[in-house]
Rosetta silent file (secondary structure, phi, psi, omega in degrees, C-alpha in Angstrom):
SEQUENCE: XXXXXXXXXXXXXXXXXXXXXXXXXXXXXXXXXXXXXXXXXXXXXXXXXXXXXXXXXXXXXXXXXXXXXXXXXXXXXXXXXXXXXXXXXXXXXXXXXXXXXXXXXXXXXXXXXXXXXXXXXXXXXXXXXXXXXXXXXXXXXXXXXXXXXXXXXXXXXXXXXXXXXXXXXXXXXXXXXXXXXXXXXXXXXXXXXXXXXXXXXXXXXXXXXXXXXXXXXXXXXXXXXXXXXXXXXXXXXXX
SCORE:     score description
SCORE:     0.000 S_00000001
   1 L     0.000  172.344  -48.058   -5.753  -29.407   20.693 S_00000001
   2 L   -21.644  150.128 -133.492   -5.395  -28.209   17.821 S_00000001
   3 L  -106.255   -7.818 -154.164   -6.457  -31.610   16.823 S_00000001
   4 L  -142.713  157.982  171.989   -4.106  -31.507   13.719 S_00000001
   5 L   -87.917  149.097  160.623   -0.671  -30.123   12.943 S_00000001
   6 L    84.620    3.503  136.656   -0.309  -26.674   10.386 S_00000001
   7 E   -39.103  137.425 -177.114   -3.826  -25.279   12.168 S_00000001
   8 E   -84.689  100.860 -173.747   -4.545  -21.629   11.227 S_00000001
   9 E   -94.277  158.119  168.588   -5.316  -19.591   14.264 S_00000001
  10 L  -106.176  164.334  170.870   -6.676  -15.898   12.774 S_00000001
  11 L   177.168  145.872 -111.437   -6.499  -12.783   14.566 S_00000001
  12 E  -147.521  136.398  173.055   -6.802   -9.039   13.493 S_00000001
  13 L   -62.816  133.883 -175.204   -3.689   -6.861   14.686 S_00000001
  14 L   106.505  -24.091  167.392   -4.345   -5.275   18.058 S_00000001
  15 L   -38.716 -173.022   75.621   -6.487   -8.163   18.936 S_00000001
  16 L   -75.453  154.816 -169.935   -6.266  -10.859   21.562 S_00000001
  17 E  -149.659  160.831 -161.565   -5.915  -14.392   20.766 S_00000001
  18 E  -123.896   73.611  168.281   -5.556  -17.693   22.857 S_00000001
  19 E   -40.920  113.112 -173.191   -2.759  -19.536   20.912 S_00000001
  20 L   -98.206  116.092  175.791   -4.032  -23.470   21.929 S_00000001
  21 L  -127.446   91.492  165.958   -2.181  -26.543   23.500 S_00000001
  22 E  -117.842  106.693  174.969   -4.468  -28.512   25.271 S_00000001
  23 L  -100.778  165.194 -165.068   -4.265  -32.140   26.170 S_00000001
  24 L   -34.685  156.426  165.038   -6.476  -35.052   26.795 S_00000001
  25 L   -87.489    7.095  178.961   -7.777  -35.154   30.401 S_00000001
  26 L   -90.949    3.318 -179.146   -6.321  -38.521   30.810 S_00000001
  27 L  -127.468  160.751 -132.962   -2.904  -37.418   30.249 S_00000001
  28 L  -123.689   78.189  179.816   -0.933  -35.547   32.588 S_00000001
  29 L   -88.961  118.575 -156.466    2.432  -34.290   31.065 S_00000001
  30 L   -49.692  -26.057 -178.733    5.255  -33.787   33.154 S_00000001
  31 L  -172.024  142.717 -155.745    6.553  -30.435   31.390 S_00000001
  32 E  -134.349  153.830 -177.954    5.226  -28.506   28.362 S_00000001
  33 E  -127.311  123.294  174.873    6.979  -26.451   25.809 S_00000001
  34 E  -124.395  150.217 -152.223    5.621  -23.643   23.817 S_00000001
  35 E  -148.235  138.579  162.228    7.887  -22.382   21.227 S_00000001
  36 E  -114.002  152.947  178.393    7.857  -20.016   18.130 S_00000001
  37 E   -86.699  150.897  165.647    9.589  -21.372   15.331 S_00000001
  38 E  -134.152 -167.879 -163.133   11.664  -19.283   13.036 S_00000001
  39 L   -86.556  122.378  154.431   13.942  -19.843    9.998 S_00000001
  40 L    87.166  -22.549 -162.030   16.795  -22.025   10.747 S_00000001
  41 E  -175.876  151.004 -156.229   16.051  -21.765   14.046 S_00000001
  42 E  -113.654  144.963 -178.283   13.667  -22.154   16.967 S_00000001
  43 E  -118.956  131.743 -179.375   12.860  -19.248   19.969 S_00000001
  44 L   -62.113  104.852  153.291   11.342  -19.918   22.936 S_00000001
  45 L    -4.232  111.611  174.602    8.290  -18.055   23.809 S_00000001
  46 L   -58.945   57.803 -160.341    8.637  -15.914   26.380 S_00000001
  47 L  -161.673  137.964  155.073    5.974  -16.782   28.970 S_00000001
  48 L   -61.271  117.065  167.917    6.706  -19.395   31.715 S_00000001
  49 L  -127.353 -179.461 -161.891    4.193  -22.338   31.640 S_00000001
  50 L  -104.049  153.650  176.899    3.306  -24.514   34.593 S_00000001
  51 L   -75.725   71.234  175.382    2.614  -28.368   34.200 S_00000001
  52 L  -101.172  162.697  169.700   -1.068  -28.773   33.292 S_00000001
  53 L   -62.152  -19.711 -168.252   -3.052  -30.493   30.535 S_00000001
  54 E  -112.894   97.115  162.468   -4.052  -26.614   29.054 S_00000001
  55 L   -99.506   33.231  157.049   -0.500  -25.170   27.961 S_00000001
  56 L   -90.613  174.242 -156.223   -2.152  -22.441   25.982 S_00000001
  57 E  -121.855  144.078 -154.247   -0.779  -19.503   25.834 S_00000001
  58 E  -134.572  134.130 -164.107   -2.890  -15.950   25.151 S_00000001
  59 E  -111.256   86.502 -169.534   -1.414  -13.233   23.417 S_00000001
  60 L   -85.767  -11.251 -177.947   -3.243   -9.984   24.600 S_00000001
  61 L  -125.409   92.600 -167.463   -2.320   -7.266   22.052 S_00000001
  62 L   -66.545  148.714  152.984   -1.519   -9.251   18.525 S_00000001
  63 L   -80.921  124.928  153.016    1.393   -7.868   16.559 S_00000001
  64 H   -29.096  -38.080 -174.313    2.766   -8.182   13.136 S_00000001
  65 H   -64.879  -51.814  164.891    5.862   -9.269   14.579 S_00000001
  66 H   -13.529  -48.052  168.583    3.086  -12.356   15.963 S_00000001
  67 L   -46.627  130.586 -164.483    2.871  -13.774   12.680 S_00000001
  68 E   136.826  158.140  167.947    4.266  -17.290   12.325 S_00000001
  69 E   -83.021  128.888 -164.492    4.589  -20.832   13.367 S_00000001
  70 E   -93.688  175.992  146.633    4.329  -21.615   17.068 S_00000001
  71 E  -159.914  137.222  166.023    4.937  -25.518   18.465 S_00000001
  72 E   -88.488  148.386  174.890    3.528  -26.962   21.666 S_00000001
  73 E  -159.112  134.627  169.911    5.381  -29.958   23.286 S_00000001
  74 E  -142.319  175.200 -167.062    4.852  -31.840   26.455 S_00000001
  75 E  -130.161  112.934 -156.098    6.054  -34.971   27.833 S_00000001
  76 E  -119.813  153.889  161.316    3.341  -38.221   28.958 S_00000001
  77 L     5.489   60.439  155.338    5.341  -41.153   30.148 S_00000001
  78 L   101.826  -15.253 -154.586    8.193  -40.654   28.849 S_00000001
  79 E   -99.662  153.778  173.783    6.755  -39.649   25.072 S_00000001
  80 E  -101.765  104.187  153.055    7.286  -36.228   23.350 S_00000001
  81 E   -79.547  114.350 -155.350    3.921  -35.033   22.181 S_00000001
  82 E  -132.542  131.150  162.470    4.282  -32.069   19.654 S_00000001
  83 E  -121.725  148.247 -170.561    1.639  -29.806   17.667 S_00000001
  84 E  -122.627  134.964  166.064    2.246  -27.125   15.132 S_00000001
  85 E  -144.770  156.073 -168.006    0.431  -24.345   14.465 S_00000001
  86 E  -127.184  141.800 -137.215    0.346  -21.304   12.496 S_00000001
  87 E  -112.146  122.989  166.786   -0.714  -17.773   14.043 S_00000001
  88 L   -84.126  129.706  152.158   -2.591  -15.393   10.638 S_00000001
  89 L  -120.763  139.592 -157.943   -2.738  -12.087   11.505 S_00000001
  90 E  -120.874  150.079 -174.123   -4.568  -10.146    9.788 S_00000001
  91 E  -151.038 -179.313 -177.887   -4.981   -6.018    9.357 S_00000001
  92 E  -110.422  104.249 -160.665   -6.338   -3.124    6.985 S_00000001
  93 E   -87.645  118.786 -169.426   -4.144   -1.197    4.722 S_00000001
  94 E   -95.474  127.954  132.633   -5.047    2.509    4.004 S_00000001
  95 E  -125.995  160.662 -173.553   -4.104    4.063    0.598 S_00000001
  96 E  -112.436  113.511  157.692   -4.975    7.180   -0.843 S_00000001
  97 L  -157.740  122.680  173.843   -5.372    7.533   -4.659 S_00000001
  98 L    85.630   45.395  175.757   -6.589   10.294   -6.667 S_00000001
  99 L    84.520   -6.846 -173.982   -8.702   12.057   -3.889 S_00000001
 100 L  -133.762  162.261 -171.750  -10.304    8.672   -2.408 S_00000001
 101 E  -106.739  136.464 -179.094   -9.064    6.323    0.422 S_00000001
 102 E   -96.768  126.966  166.957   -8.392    2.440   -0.442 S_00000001
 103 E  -128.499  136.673  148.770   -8.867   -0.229    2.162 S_00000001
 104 E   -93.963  139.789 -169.101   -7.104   -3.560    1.636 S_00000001
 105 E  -126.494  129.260 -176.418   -7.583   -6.121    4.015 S_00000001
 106 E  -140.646  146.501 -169.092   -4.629   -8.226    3.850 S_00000001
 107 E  -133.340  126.717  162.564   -3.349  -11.789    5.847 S_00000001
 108 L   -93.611   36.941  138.551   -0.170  -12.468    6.052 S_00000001
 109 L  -151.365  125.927  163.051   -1.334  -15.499    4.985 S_00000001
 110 L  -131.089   67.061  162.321   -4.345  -15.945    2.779 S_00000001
 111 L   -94.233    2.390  131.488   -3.763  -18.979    1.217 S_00000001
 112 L  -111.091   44.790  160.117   -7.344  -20.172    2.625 S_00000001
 113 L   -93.052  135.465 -172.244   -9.265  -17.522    1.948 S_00000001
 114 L  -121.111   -1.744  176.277  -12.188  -17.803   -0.330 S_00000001
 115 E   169.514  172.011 -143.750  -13.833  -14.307   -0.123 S_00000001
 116 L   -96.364  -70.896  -64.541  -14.275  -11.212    1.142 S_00000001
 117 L  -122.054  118.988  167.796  -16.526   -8.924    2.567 S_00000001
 118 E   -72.742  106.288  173.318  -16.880   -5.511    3.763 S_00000001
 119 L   -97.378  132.108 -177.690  -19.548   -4.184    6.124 S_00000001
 120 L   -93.730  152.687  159.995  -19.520   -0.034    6.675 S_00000001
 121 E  -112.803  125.238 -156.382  -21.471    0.325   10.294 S_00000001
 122 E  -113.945  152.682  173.503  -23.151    3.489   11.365 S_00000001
 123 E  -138.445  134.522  170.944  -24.133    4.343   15.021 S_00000001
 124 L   -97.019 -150.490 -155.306  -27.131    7.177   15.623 S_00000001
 125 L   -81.647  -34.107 -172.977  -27.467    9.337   18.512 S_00000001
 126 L   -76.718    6.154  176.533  -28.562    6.469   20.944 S_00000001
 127 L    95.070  -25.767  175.813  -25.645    4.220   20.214 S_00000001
 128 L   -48.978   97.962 -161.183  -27.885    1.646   17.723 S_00000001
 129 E   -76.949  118.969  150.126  -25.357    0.338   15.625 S_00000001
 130 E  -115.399  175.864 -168.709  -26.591   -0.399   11.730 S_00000001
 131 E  -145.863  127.027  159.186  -24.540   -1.891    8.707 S_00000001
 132 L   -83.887 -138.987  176.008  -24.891   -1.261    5.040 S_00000001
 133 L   -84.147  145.366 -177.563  -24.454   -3.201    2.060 S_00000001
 134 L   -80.347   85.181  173.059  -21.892   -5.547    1.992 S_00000001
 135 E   -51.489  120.179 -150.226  -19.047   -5.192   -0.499 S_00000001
 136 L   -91.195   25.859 -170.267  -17.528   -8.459   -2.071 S_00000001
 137 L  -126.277  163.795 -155.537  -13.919   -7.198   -3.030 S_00000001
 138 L   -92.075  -81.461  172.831  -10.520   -7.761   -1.276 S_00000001
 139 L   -70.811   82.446  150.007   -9.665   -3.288   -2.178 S_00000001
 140 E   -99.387 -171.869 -152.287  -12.387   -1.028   -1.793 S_00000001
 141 L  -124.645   45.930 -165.270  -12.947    2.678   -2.553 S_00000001
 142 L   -64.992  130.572  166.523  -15.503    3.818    0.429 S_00000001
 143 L   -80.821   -8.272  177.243  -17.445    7.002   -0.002 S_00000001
 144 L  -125.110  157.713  143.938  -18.189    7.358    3.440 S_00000001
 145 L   -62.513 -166.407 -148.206  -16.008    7.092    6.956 S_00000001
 146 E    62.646 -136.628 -171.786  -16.203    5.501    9.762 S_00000001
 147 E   -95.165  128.987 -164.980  -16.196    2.085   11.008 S_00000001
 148 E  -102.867  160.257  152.534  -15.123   -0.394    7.833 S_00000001
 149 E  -145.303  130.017 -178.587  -15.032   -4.325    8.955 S_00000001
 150 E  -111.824  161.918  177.964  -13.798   -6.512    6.373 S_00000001
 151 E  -124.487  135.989  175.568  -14.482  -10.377    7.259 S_00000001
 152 E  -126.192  150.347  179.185  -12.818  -12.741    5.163 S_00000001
 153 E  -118.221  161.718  177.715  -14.090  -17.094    4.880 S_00000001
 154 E  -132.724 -148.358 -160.444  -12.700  -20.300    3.387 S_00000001
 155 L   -74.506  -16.619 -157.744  -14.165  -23.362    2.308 S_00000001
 156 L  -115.978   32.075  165.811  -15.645  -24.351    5.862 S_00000001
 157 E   116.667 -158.349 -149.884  -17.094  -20.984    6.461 S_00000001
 158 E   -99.658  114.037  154.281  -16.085  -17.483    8.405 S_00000001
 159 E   -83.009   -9.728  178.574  -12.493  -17.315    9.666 S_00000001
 160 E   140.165  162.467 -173.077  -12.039  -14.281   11.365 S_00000001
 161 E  -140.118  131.291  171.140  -12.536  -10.208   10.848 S_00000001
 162 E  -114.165  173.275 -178.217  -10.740   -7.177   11.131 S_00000001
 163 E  -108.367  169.344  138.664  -11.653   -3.394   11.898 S_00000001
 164 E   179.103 -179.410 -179.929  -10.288   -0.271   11.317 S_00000001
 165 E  -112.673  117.536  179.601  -11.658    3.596   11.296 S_00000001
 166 E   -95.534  149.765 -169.821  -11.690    6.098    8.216 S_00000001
 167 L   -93.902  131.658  164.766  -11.283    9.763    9.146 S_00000001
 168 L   -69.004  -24.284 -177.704  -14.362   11.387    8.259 S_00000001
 169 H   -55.087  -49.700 -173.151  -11.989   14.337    7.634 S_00000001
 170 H   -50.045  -69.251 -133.640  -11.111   12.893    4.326 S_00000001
 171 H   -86.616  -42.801 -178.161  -14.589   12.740    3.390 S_00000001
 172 H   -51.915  -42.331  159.300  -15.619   15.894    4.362 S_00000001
 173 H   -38.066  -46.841  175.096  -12.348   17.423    2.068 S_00000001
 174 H   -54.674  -63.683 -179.657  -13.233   15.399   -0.273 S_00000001
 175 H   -64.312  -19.525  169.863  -16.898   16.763   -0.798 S_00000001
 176 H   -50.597  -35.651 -130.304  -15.438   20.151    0.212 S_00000001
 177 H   -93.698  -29.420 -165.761  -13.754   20.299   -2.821 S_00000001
 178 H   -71.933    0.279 -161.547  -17.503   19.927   -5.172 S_00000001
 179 H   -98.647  -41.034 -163.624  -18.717   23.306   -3.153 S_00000001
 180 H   -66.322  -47.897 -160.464  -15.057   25.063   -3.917 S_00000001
 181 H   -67.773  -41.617 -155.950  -15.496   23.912   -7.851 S_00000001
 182 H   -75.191  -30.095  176.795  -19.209   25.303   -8.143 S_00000001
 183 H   -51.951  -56.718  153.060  -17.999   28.505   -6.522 S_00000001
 184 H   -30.019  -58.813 -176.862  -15.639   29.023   -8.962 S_00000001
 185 H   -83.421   31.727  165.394  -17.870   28.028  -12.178 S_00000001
 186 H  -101.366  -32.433 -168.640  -20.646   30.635  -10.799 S_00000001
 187 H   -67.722  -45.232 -172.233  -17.631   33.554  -10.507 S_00000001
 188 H   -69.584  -31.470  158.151  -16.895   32.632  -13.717 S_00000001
 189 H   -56.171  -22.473 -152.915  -20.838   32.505  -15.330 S_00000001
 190 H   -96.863  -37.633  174.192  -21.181   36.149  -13.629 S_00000001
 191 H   -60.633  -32.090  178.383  -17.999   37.588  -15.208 S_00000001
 192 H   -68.235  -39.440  169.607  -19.143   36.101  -18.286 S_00000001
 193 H   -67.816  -43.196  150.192  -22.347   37.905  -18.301 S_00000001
 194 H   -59.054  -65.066  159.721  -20.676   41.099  -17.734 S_00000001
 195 H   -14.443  -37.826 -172.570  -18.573   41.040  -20.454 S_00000001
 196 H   -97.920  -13.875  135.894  -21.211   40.570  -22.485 S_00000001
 197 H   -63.910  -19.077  163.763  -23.135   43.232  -21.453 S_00000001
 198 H   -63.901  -56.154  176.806  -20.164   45.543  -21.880 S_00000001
 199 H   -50.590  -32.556 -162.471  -20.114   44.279  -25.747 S_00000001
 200 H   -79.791  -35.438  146.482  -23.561   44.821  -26.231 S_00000001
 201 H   -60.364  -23.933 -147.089  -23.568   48.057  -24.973 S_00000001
 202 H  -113.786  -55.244  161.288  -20.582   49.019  -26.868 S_00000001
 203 L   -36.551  -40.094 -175.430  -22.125   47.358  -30.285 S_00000001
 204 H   -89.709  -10.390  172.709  -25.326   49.620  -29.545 S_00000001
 205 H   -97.796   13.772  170.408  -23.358   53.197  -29.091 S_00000001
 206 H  -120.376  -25.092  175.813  -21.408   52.145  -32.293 S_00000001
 207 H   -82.750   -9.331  168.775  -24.433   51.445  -34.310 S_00000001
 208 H   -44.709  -59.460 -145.944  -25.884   54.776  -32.575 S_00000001
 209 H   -92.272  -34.828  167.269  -22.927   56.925  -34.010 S_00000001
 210 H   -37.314  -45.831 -156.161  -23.290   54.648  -37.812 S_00000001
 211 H   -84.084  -18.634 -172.279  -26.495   55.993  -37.690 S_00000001
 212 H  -104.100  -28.192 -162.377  -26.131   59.832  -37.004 S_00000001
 213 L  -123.615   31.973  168.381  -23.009   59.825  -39.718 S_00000001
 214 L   -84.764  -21.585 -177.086  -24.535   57.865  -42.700 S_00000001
 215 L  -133.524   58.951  176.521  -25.762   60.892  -44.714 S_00000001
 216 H   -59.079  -64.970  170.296  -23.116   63.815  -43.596 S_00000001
 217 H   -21.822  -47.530 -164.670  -23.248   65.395  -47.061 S_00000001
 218 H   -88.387  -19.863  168.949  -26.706   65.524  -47.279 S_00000001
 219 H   -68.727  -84.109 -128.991  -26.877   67.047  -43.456 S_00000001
 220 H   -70.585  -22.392  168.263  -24.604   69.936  -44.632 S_00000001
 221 H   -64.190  -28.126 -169.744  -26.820   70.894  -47.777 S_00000001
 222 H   -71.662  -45.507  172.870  -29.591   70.788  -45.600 S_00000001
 223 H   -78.040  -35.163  150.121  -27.939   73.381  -43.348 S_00000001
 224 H   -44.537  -64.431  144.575  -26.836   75.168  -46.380 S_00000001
 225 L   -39.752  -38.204 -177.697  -30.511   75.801  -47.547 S_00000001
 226 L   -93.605  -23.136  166.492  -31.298   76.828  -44.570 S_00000001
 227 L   -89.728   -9.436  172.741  -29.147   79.485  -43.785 S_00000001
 228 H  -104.906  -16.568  141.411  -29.601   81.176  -47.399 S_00000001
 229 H   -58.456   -9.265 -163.172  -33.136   81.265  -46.431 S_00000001
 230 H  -108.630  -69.216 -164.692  -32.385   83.095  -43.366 S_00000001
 231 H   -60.528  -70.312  176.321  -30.197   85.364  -45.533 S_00000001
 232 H   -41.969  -75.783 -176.924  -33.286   86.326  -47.741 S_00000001
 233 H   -31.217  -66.353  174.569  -35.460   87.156  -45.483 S_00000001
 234 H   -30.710  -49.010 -177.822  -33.202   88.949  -43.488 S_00000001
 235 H   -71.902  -16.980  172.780  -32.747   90.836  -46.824 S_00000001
 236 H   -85.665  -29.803 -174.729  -36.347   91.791  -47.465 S_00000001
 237 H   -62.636  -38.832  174.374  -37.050   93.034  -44.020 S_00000001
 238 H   -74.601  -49.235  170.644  -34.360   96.024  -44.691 S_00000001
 239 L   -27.757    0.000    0.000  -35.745   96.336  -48.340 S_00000001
């Protein structure tokens, strides 16, 4: 095993993975080779292996740097037996745009990938893990934190999954921000309402003062009359 040359092992950065070279149990090969290949040129894999039918080799913390084509080789009576394989690794890319956080799930190879999916997973006080609905896109936009998984499949099914964690701070900022905004348009209704009781008042002491100075003439004849009536009287009481 791998049973074929150009097998895809997957494996989520941070992982472990079992990289596989295993031969038949009737054959016994005097000395095995596991190798990563690079351009131009090939580097041995650092790990010692011993002569057994299982040369695989396990990888306990995967790496970007991981990505690539390995080859196994061992030697049965005299013959070179060689398998190729290619190591996916796959991880979750955080962007931020326009107030919300972006997850990508990206393979540095997806050329057999056929879909998608995102599960968000929730844990309550007792540790009972649930999962919501499952989103069907390569980039999503999550309104909530926590634990994201996206799993991606190819024609023969489910290939492998990765994790990652969204900071709940971001959400909580985020939603901070609708509390900050209402605060604002309430300061702004209550200033508005004052004003407009200052006009209203100020409209009703100016139609006050229209109202006392619409007939000034006719006040001073009025006062006029009244004081030459005063004046008579005054004049009969010495008479």
């Amino acid at each position: 095993q791998p049973p074929k040359d150009d097998t895809k092992v997957y494996a989520a950065v941070g992982s472990p993975v079992t990289l596989p070279c295993v031969f038949s149990p009737d054959l016994n090969p005097t000395s095995t080779v596991f190798e990563k290949t690079g351009v131009g040129k090939t580097l041995a894999f650092s790990r010692s292996l011993q002569t057994s039918s299982d040369a695989s080799v396990p990888i306990q913390e995967v790496t970007s740097e991981d990505q690539g084509k390995y080859r196994c080789a061992g030697t049965v009576q005299g013959r070179r037996l060689t398998r190729t394989m290619q190591l996916v690794v796959a991880k979750i890319i955080q962007s931020k745009k326009k107030g919300s956080v972006g997850l990508t799930c990206q393979l540095s190879d997806a050329s057999e990938v056929t879909k998608y999916e995102w599960v968000h997973a929730t844990y309550d006080l007792n540790g009972t893990k649930s999962e919501g609905p499952i989103l069907k896109e390569q980039t999503i936009y999550p309104e909530h934190g926590g634990e994201w998984t996206c799993q991606y499949y190819g024609k023969e099914g489910f290939l492998g999954n990765v994790t990652t964690q969204v900071l709940t701070q971001l959400k909580s900022s985020q939603s901070g921000q609708k509390p900050s905004n209402k605060g604002v348009v309430i300061g702004l209704s209550v200033l508005l309402v004052i004003l407009l009781l200052i006009l209203a008042q100020t409209y009703k002491n100016h139609q006050r003062r229209k109202r006392v100075f619409r007939y000034p003439a006719m006040e001073t004849i009025v006062h006029t009359v009244s004081n030459e009536r005063e004046e008579k009287e005054k004049s009969r009481v010495k008479a």
